[in-house]
Every structure is written in C-alpha cells, then in structure tokens.
LOTORTOR-268323 format. One record per residue (C-alpha): residue number from 1; y, x, z. Coordinates in Angstrom, 2 decimals. Layout:
<atoms>
 resi      yy      xx      zz
  NUM       Y       X       Z
...
</atoms>
This chain:
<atoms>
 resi      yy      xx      zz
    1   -4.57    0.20   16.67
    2   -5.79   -3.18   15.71
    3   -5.19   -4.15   19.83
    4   -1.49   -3.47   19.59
    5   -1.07   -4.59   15.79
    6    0.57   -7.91   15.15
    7    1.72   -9.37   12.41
    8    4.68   -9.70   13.89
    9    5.38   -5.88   13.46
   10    5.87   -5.84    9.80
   11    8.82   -6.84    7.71
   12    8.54   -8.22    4.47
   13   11.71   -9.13    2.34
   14   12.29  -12.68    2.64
   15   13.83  -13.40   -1.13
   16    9.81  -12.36   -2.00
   17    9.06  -15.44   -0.79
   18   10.27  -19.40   -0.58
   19    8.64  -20.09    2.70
   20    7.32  -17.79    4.63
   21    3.25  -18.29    4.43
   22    3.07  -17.07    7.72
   23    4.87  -19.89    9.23
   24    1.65  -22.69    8.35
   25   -1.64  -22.64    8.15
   26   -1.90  -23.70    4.52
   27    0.79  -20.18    3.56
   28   -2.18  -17.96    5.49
   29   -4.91  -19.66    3.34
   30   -2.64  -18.70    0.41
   31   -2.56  -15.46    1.66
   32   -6.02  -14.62    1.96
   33   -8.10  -16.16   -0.71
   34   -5.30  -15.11   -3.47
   35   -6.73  -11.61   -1.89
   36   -9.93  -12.70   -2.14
   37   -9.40  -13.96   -5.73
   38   -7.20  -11.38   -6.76
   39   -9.77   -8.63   -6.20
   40  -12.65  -10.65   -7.59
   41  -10.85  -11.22  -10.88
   42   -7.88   -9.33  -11.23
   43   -3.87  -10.03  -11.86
   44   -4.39  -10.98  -15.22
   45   -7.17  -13.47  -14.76
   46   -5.71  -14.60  -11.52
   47   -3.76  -18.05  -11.81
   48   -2.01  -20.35   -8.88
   49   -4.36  -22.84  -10.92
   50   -7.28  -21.21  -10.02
   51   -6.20  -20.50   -6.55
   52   -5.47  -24.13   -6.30
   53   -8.93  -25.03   -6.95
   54  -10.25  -22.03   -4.01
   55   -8.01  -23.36   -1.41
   56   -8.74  -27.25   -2.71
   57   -5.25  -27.73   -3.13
   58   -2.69  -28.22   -5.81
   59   -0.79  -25.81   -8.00
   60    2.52  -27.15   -6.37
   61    1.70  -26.61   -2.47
   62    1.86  -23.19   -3.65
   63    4.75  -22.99   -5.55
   64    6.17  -24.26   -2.34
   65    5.45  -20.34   -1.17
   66    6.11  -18.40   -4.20
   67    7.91  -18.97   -7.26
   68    5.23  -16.82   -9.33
   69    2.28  -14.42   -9.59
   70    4.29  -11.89   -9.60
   71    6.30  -12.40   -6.23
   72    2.91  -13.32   -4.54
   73    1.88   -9.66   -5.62
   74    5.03   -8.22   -4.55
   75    4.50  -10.13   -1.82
   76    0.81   -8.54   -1.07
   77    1.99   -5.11   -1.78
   78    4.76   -5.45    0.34
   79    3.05   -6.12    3.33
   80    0.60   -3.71    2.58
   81    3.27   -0.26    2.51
   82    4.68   -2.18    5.79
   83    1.19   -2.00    7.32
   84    0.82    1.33    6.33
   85    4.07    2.79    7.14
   86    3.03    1.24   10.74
   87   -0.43    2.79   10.90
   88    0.97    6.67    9.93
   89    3.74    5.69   12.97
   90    1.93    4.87   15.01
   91   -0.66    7.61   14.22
   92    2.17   10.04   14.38
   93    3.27    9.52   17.72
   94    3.04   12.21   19.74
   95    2.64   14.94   17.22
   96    5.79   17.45   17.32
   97    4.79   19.50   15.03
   98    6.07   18.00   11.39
   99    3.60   20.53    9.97
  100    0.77   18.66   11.81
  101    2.46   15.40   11.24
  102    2.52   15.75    7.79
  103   -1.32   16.52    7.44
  104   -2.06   13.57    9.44
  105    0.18   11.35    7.08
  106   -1.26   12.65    4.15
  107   -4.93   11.93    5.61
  108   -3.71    8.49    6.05
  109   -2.27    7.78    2.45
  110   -4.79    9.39    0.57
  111   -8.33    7.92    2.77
  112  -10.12    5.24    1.50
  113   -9.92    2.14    3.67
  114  -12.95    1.23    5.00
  115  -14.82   -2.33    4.98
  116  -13.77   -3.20    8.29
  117  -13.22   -6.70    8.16
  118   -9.93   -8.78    7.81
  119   -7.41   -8.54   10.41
  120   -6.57  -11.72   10.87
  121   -6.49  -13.57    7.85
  122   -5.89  -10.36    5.54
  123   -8.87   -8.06    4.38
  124   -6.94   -4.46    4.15
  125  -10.14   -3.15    2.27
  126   -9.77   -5.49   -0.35
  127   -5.81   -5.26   -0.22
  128   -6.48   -1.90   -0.73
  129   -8.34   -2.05   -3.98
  130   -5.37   -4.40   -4.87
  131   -2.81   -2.47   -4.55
  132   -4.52    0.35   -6.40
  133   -5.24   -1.76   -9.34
  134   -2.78   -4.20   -9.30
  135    0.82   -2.90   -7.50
  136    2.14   -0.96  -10.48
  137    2.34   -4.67  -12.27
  138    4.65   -5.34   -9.30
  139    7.55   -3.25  -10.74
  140    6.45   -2.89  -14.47
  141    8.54   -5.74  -15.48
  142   11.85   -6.78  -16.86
  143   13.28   -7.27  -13.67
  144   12.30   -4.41  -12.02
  145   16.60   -3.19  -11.95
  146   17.60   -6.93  -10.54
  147   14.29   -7.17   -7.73
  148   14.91   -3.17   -6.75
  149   19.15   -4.47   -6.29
  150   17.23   -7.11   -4.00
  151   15.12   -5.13   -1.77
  152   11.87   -6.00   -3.08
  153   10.62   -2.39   -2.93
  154   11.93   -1.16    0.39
  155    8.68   -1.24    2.10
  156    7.42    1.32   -0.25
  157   11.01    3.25   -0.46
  158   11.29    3.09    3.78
  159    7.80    4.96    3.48
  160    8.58    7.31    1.03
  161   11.86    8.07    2.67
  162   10.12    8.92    6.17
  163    7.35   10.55    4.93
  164    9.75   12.70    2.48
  165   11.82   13.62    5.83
  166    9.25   15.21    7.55
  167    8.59   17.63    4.13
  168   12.24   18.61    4.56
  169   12.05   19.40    8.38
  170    9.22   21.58    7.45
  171   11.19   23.31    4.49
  172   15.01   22.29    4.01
  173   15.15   23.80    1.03
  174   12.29   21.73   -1.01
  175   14.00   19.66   -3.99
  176   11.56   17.16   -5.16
  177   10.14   15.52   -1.58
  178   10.38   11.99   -2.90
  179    8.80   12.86   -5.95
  180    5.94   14.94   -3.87
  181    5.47   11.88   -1.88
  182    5.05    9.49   -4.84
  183    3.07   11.78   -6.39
  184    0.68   11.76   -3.55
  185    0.54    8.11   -3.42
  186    0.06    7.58   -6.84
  187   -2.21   10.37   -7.87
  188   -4.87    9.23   -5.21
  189   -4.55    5.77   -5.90
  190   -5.74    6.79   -9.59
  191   -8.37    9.28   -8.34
  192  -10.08    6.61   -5.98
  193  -10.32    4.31   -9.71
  194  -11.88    7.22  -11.24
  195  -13.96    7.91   -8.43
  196  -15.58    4.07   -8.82
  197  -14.74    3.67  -12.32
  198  -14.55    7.20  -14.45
  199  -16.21    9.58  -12.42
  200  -15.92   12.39  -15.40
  201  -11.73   12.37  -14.69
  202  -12.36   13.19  -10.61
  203  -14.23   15.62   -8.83
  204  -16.75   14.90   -6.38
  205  -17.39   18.08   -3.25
  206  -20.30   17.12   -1.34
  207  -18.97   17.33    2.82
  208  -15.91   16.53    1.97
  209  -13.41   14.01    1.16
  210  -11.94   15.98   -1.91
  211   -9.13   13.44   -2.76
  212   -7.66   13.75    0.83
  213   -8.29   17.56    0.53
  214   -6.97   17.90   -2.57
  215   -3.47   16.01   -1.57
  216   -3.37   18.10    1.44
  217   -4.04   21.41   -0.85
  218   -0.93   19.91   -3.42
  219    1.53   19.34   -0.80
  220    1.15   22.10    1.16
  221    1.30   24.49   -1.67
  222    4.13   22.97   -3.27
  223    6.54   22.74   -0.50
  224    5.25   26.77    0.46
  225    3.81   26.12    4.11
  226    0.54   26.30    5.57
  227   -1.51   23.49    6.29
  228   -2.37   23.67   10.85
  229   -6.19   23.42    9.86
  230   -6.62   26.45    7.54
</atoms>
C-alpha cells in the first residue's frame, strides 16, 4: 500500500489550518515532532512553546500554521480517519461481497497499528496512540456545533458514512449503522488503553486478537448476519 500511498491522496479541511504544513519544509517538521511530542507528553502537557524549542524555532513560525493546539490536533486526527478511510478502500477493492467487506473493514479499524516506521514524515504508530488518547479533546469543546458547521469532522463522518453503507447493503432494515460504526471505533480505541493501561477492564485470549474478534462478534450479531469466516 505504502508504494501507491501519497500524501497527495488525502484531504484534510483547509479552515483546520492557516497554511498548509505540507506546502514547506518547516509545516512537515511541525507535523512530525508535534507527533513525536504529543505522544511523549500528552495534549495537556503539549505547548507550541515547547514544540518551539523541539523544532529550534519560535512559537510564532507556528502560529503561522495553526491558530491553536486544538486545530493542530484536529488537524492530526484529521489526516489520520483520511488515511484510514484510504487504507480500508483500498483494502476493499475487489471484495463483492459487503458481508466479506465488512469483516475486512472491521479488521482494519479495530487492529493495532504496528511500529512500522513513519511514512514520510508521519509515524502512524504513534498517530495511532494519539488519536486514541487524544482525538476525543478534538470535539469536546465549546465549539464543537460552529467547527462540525465547518467541516472539521468530515474525515471521520465520510468514514463512518461508508463504512455504515455497507451494514445496510448487508441488512436494509438495521436502524442504528452509524451508531454501530462509532461504537466500533470508539469501543476499541478504549479497549487498546485498557489493554496497555487497565488490563482488569479488557480481556486478553491467548491466539487471538480478542479486540478485533470481539468487534467482529458485536457487529455481526447486532445487525443479524453471519460473519464469511465462521
């Protein structure tokens, strides 16, 4: 996948940002030690200040970029649901099944990203743990009505949305595919935490990876179909 990705291939909304970081090399430093930084010490600890200081730079070549914190995380998490929404199409493709299609989605939400080095100038291990910890502090604002109005979530909403279409072709009759989806999302999100942090709120099944299996197990239940494998 990596031979055919570019960055080129992802969308990002452009009122995230003041200048796009990928137009300099000074916006992709921004980019990837505030990555580096931002899973070292987290979004509360994590200051343009400090990231200043990493990239020996001031605080105002990166308000240059982004007008905040917060729009550099929406900013992150944004182009991580784009790169993800590419790597279940393009892992998709080919499968006409939806039954089989949706499996292979879920596998893809729900796995734990490997260390596999950055792409480029963007680790998507350590964007990973990001957006696990972090990406709920991305809409848990204030402005959450006014930057939803803007388009500052339709990464995440386009994936939903496709993701919730196949669960329909499979059974039209499903009400809640959106909130299936999100639950999905979410629920392993919190269960790979646990898994590293609270290991007494997860469940470990040696052979197996039991948060992927478990997803599969919810969805297919719920929506009343049977998952190709079993």
């Amino acid at each position: 996948m990596q031979d055919s990705f570019t960055y080129s291939s992802l969308q990002v909304n452009n009122r995230v940002y003041i200048k796009n970081p990928e137009s300099s090399t000074l916006g992709r430093k921004i980019v990837e030690s505030s990555i580096n930084l931002m899973d070292k010490i987290g979004y509360e600890a994590f200051t343009f200040k400090k990231l200043g200081f990493e990239i020996h730079s001031n605080e105002a070549s990166i308000y240059r970029y982004f007008e905040s914190k917060n729009k550099l995380l929406l900013y992150l998490t944004s182009w991580y649901w784009s790169w993800m929404e590419y790597k279940i199409n393009f892992g998709l493709a080919n499968i006409p099944a939806p039954e089989e299609r949706l499996e292979k989605a879920i596998k893809l939400l729900t796995e734990d990203i490997e260390l596999d080095g950055s792409f480029e100038h963007i680790s998507k291990y350590k964007l990973n743990r990001i957006v696990i910890a972090e990406a709920s502090k991305s809409y848990m604002t204030k402005k959450v009505d006014q930057n939803n109005k803007e388009g500052f979530f339709s990464c995440y909403n386009q994936l939903v949305g496709r993701l919730s279409n196949i669960i329909l072709e499979i059974n039209p009759t499903y009400k809640y595919p959106h909130m299936l989806i999100t639950t999905l999302i979410e629920g392993a999100h919190h269960q790979r935490f646990f898994a590293q942090h609270l290991p007494l709120l997860t469940d470990e099944v040696n052979g197996e990876d039991a948060i992927t299996e478990f997803s599969k197990e919810t969805a297919f239940k719920a929506i009343g179909a049977i998952r190709p494998s079993k």
